[in-house]
C-alpha positions in Angstrom: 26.8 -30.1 22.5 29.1 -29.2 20.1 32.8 -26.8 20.8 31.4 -24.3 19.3 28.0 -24.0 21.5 29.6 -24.5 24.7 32.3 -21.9 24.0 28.9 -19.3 23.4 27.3 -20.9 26.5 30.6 -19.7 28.1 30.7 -16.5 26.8 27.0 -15.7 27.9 27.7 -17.2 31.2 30.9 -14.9 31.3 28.7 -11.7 30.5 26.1 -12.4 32.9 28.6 -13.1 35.7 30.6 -9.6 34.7 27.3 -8.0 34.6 26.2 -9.1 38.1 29.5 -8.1 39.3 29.3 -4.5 37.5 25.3 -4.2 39.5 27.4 -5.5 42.5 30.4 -2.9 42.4 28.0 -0.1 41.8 25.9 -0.3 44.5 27.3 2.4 47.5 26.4 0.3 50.5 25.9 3.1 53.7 24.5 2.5 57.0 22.5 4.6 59.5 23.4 4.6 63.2 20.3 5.0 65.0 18.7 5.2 68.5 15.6 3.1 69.2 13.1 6.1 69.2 14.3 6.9 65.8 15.1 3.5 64.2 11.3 2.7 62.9 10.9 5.5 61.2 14.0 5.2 59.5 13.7 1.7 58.4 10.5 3.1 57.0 12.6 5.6 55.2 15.4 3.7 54.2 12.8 1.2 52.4 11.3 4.2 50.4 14.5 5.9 49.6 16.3 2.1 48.0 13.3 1.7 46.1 13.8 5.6 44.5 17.7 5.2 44.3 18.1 1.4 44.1 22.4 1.7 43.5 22.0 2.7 47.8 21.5 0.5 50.0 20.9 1.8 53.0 21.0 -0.3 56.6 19.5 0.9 60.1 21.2 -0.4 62.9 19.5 0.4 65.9 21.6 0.9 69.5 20.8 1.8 72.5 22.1 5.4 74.2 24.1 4.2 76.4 26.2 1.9 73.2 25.5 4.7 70.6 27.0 7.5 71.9 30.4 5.7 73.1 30.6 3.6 69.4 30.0 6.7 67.7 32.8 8.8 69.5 34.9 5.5 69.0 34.8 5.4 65.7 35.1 9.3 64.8 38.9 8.9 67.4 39.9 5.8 65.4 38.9 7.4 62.1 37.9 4.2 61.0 34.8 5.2 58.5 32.7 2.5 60.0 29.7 4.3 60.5 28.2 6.4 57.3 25.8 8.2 59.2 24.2 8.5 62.8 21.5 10.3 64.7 22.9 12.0 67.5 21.6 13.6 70.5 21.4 17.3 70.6 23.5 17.0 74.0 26.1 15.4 72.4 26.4 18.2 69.5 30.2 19.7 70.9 31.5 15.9 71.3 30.4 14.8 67.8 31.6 18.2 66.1 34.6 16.8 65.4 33.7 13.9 64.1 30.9 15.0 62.2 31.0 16.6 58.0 30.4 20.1 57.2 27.5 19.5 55.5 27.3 22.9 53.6 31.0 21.7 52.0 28.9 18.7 50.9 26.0 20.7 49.9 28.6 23.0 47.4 30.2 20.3 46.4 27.9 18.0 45.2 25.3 20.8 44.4 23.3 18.3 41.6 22.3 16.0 44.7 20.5 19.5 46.9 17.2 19.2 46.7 15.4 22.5 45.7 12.6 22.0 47.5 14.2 21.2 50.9 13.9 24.8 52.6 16.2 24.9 55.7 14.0 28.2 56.2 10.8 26.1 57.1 13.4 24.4 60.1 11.7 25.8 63.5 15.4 28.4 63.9 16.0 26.4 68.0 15.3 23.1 65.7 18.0 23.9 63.4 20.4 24.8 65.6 20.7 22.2 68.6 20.2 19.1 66.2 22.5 20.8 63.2 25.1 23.0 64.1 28.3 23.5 66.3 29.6 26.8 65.7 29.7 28.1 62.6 29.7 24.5 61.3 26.2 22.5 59.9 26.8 19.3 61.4 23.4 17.2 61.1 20.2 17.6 59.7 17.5 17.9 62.3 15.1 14.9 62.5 13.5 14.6 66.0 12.0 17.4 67.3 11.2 17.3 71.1 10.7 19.6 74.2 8.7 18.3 77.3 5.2 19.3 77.8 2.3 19.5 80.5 -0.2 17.1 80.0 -3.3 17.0 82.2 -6.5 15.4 82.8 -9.7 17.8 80.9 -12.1 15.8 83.0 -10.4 15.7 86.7 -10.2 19.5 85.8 -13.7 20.3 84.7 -15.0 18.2 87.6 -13.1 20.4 90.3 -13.5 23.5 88.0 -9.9 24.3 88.0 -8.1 26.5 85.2 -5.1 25.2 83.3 -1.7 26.0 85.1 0.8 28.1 83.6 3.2 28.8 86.6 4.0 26.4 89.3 2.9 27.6 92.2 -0.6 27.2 90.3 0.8 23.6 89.8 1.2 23.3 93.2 -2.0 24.3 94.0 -3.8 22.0 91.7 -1.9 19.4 92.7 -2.9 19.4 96.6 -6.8 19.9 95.3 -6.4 16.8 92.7 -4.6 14.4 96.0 -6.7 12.3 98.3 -4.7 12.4 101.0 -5.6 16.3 100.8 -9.0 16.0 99.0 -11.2 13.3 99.9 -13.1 14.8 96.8 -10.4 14.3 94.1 -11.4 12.4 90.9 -7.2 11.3 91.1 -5.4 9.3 93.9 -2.1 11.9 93.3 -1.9 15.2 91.9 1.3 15.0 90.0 3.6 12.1 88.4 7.2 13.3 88.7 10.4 11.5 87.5 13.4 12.4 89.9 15.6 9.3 89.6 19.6 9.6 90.7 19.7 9.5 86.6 20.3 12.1 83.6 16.2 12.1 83.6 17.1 14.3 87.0 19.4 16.1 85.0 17.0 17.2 82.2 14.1 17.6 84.4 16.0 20.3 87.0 15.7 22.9 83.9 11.9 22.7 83.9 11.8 24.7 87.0 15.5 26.4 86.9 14.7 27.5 82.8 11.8 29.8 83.7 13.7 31.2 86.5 16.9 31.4 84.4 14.8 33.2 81.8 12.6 35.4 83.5 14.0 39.6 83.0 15.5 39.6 86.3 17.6 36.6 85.8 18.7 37.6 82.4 19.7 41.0 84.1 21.6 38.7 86.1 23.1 35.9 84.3 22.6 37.5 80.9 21.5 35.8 77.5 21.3 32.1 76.9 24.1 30.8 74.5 22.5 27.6 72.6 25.5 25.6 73.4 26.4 26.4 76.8 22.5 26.3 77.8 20.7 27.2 80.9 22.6 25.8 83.5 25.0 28.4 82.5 25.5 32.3 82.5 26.4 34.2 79.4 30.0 34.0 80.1 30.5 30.3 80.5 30.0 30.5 84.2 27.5 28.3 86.6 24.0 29.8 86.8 22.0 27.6 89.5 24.3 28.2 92.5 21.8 31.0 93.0 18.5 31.8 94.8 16.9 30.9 91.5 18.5 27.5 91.5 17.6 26.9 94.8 14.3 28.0 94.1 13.8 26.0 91.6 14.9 22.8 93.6 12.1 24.2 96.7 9.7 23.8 93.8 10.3 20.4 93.2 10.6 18.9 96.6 6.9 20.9 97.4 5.5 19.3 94.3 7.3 16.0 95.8 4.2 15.3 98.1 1.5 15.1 95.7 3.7 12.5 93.5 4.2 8.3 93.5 7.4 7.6 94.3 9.0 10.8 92.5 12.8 9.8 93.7 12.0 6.0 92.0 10.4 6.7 89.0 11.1 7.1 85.5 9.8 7.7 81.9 8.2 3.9 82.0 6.5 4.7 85.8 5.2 7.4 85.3 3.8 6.7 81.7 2.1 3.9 84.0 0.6 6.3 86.5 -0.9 8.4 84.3 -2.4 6.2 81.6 -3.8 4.5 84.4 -5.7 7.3 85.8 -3.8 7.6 89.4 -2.7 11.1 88.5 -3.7 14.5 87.0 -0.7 15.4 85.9 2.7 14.7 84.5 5.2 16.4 82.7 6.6 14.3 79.5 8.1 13.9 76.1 5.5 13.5 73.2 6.4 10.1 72.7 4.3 8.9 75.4 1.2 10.1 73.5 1.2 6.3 71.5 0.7 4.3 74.5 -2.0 6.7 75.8 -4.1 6.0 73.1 -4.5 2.4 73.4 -5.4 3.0 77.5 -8.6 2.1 78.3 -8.5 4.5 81.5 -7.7 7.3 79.4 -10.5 6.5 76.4 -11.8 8.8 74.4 -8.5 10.0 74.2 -9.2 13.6 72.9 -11.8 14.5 75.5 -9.5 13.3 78.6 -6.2 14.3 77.6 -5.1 18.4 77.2 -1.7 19.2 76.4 -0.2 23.1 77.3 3.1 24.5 77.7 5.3 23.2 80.4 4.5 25.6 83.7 6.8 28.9 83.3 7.3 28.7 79.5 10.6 27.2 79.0 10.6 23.3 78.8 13.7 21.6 78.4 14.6 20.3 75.1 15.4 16.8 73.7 15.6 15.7 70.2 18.1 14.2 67.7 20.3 15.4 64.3 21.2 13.3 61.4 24.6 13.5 60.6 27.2 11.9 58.5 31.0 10.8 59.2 33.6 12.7 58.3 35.7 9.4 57.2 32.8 8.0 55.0 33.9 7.6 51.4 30.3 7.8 50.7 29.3 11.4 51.4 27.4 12.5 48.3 25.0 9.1 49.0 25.2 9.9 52.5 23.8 13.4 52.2 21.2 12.1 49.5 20.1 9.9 52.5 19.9 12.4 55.5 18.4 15.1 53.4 15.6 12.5 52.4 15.3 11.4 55.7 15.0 15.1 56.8 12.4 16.4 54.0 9.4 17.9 54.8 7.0 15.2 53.6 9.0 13.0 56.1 8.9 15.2 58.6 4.9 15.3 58.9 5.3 11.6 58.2 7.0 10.5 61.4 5.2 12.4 63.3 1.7 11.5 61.9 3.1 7.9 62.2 5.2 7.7 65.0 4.7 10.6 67.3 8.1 11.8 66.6 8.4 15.2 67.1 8.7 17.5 63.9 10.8 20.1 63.3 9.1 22.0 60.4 6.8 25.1 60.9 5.1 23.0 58.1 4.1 20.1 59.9 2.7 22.0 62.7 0.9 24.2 60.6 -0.5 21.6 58.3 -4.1 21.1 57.9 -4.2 17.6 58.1 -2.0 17.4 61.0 -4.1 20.0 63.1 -7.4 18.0 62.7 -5.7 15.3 65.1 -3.2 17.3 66.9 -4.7 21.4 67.0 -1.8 21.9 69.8 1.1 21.7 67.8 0.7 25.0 66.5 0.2 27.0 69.6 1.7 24.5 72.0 4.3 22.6 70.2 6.1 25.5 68.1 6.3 28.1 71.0 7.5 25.4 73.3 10.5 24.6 71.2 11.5 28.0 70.4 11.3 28.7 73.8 13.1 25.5 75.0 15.7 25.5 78.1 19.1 23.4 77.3 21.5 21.2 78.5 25.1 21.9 77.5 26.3 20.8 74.8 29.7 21.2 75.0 32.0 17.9 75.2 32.7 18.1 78.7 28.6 17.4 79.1 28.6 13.6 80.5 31.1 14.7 83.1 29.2 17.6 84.3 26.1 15.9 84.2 27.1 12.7 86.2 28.8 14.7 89.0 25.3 17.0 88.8 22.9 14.1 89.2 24.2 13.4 92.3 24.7 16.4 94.3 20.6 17.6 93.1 19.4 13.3 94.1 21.1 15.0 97.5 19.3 17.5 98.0 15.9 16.5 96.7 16.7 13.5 99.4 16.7 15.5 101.8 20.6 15.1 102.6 22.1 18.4 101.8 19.5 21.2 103.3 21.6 24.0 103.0 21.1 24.2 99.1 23.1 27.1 98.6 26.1 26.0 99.7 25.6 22.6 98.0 25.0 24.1 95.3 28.4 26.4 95.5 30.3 23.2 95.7 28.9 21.9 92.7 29.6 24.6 90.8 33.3 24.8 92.0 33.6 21.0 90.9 32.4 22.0 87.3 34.8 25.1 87.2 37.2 22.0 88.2 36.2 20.1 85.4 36.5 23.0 82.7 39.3 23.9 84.5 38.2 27.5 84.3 
């Protein structure tokens, strides 16, 4: 080969190098943060959006709860950037605040990446609050919707000719009819499958009977309105609601309901899943992630004619449910935002759940024809349940309050601490401790 060939075999050699190293250095690399109940879905997302915006690339890195939360708030003290966004738990909205971008700034300052078509006004109002803002301050984009429900068996029901429960003293009553020990003539071996383990699942599940009470007229007379962040467990001024008859009401409730449950100070999500896909209970109170697994039970087959879903007894369920937001220290925020608002959109929205079970957060998903043919509840179950929803606190103090509350309710629902009142009192004196109010 001749000088003058190899030096133009160079030269194109050069080019194509620079040019792969031009692809290369525009390419904004961002990753996603996610908990394992949100990760498929976004790996689904993440593949759709690199293929419509191929200069992002966009990784899902799926952590547990018990690692997310603690890398997450790790990251936002160190200011390290090393996270670009994250799905965060609507409990851990106060914590994260600081951490977390205005998203509005983002919105007005890259206004040529908003999509038009979003509409934050389709958001289910509780929705866009406890999984996107702190304050005055849009911190996330809501992407899991959740609130527990009541799900029962149609055909245990239609054989004893009972009527669905919407308090829980009806609960109780079905309960005793649909146990053996009580009912030789019960199609079920227990009434109820309750989770009440010494873990925050004790913590969330408390406001499914305190809520109601907490919400009722008398006990807003009493403890006045519910502020978002501070939730249920507290009054209208930042004070301790359930050392009160209605808390330890609400805790009578539960230990009655106790004797028509398997193991209800032992089990969790995975046991009582179990009991009810198996057919050993009536009843059970859950998220509406359990509704994949049902599906595929054999016990519980055909599906739509054994299975009803209503609003969780009393009307006031507690919530769950995740935001998307992005790091304040990201040099990446325009991408970022590009990323959480397709995540977020409405055609992902019906998507996940149609998919996944992943609870929506649109009025448009749960009002969509094609989602109503499989699932007619979300309209009249799911959207009233969530705008209804009791709440934990969000504030940042939450894990503290919670682990020192998990404890003192295991007590009592043990049977250790009788005089629930007074427990109760002490309880609340060791969170006034805490907020040092």
């Amino acid at each position: 080969m001749g000088a003058k060939k190899i030096l133009a075999a160079m030269g194109v050699t050069v080019i194509l190098l620079l040019g792969v190293s031009m692809a290369v250095a525009g390419t904004v690399k961002i990753n996603c943060l996610s908990s394992p109940d949100n990760a498929d879905a976004l790996t689904d997302f993440a593949q759709e959006f690199m293929k419509k915006y191929p200069d992002i690339q966009v990784e899902v890195i799926p952590l547990s709860w018990e690692v997310l939360y603690p890398r997450i708030l790790a990251d936002f003290a160190s200011h390290a950037g090393a996270y670009d966004t994250m799905t965060w738990d609507l409990m851990t909205g106060g914590a994260c605040s600081q951490g977390l971008a205005d998203l509005e700034k983002i919105r007005k300052q890259y206004p040529e990446v908003v999509d038009p078509d979003y509409d934050i006004e389709d958001f289910i109002p509780t929705a866009w609050h406890v999984y996107g803002m702190w304050g005055e301050k849009n911190i996330g984009l809501p992407f899991y919707g959740a609130t527990m429900f009541f799900f029962y068996r149609k055909d245990y029901f239609q054989q004893l000719g009972l009527q669905v429960p919407t308090t829980w003293d009806e609960v109780l009553k079905a309960a005793r009819l649909l146990t053996k020990e009580y009912n030789p003539d019960s199609p079920s071996k227990y009434g109820i499958s309750l989770m009440f383990p010494r873990t925050h699942t004790l913590f969330y599940m408390y406001l499914n009977w305190f809520g109601p009470l907490r919400r009722s007229p008398s006990g807003i007379a009493k403890f006045g309105k519910v502020d978002l962040d501070w939730g249920d467990y507290f009054t209208q001024d930042k004070k301790p609601a359930f050392n009160s008859l209605e808390g330890a009401r609400a805790l009578e409730l539960m230990e009655e309901l106790m004797r028509y449950s398997p193991d209800p100070l032992g089990s969790d999500y995975g046991e009582t899943l179990e009991y009810f896909g198996k057919g050993l209970v009536a009843m059970v109170p859950q998220w509406t992630a359990c509704i994949a697994s049902w599906k595929g039970s054999p016990a519980l087959s055909p599906y739509s004619e054994k299975v009803g879903v209503t609003i969780m007894p009393g009307g006031h369920p507690v919530s769950g449910g995740w935001g998307l937001g992005i790091n304040n220290d990201t040099p990446h925020k325009k991408e970022a935002y590009m990323w959480i608002q397709f995540a977020t959109n409405k055609r992902h929205d019906k998507l996940h759940w149609l998919k996944y079970n992943v609870g929506p957060t649109r009025y448009s998903t749960c009002q969509d024809p094609e989602v109503l043919k499989e699932y007619p509840w979300l309209k009249d179950v799911y959207i009233p349940s969530l705008e209804q929803a009791s709440h934990r606190p969000r504030i940042p103090e939450e894990p503290k309050l919670e682990d020192v509350a998990v404890g003192t309710l295991s007590e009592i629902l043990m049977g250790r601490k009788p005089d629930k009142l007074k427990t109760l009192d002490e309880l609340a004196s060791e969170w006034m401790r805490i907020l040092k109010k």
